[in-house]
C-alpha positions in Angstrom: 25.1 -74.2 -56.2 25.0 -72.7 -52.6 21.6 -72.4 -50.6 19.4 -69.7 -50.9 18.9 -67.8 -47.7 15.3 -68.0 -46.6 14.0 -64.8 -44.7 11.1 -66.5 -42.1 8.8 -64.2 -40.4 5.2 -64.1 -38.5 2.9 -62.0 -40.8 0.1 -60.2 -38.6 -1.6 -59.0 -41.4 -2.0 -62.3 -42.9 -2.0 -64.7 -39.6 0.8 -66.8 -40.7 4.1 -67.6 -40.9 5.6 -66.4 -44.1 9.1 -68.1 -45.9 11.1 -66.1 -48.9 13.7 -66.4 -50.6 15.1 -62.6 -51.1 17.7 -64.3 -54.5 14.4 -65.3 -56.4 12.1 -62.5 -57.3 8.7 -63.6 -55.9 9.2 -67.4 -54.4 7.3 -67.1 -50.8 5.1 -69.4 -49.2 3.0 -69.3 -45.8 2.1 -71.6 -43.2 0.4 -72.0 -39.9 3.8 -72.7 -38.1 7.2 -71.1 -38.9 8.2 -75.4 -39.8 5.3 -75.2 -42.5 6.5 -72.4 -43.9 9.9 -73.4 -44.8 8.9 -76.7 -45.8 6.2 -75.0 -48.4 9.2 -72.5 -49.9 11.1 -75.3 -50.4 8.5 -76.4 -52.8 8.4 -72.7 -54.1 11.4 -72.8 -54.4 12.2 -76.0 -56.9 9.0 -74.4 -59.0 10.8 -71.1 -59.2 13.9 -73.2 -60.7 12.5 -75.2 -62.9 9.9 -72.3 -64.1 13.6 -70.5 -64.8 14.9 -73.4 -66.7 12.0 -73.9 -68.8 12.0 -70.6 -69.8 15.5 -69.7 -70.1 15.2 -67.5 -67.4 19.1 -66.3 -65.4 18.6 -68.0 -62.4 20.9 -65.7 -59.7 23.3 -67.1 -57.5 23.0 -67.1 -54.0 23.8 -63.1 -52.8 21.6 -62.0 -50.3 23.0 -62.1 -46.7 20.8 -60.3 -43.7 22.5 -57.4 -42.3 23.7 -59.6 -38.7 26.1 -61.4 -41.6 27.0 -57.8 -43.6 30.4 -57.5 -44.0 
């Protein structure tokens, strides 16, 4: 399986650097540095998965591309 695009930005509202993963509905973390962030939606991230497999959940394949890489 290819990686899921992660989508990092700062979050003024919140005051912290927030990680998600567009592919899988809901998986998002925060953290005080834009490094924290990813690490902590990588963790989301292997939660969301298994969460999936347990329940039999479709688990989506890799799609989502930000517009810079739109064909």
């Amino acid at each position: 399986m290819n990686e899921y695009h992660i989508n990092l930005f700062w979050s003024d509202e919140d005051g912290q650097w927030i990680a998600d993963i567009p592919d899988l509905k809901g998986c998002s973390a925060s953290g005080d540095t834009p490094e924290e962030a990813a690490r902590e939606v990588q963790i989301a991230k292997e939660l969301w998965l298994e969460s999936a497999r347990e329940h039999r959940d479709p688990i989506p394949e890799p799609r989502y591309k930000p517009a810079i890489y739109a064909v």
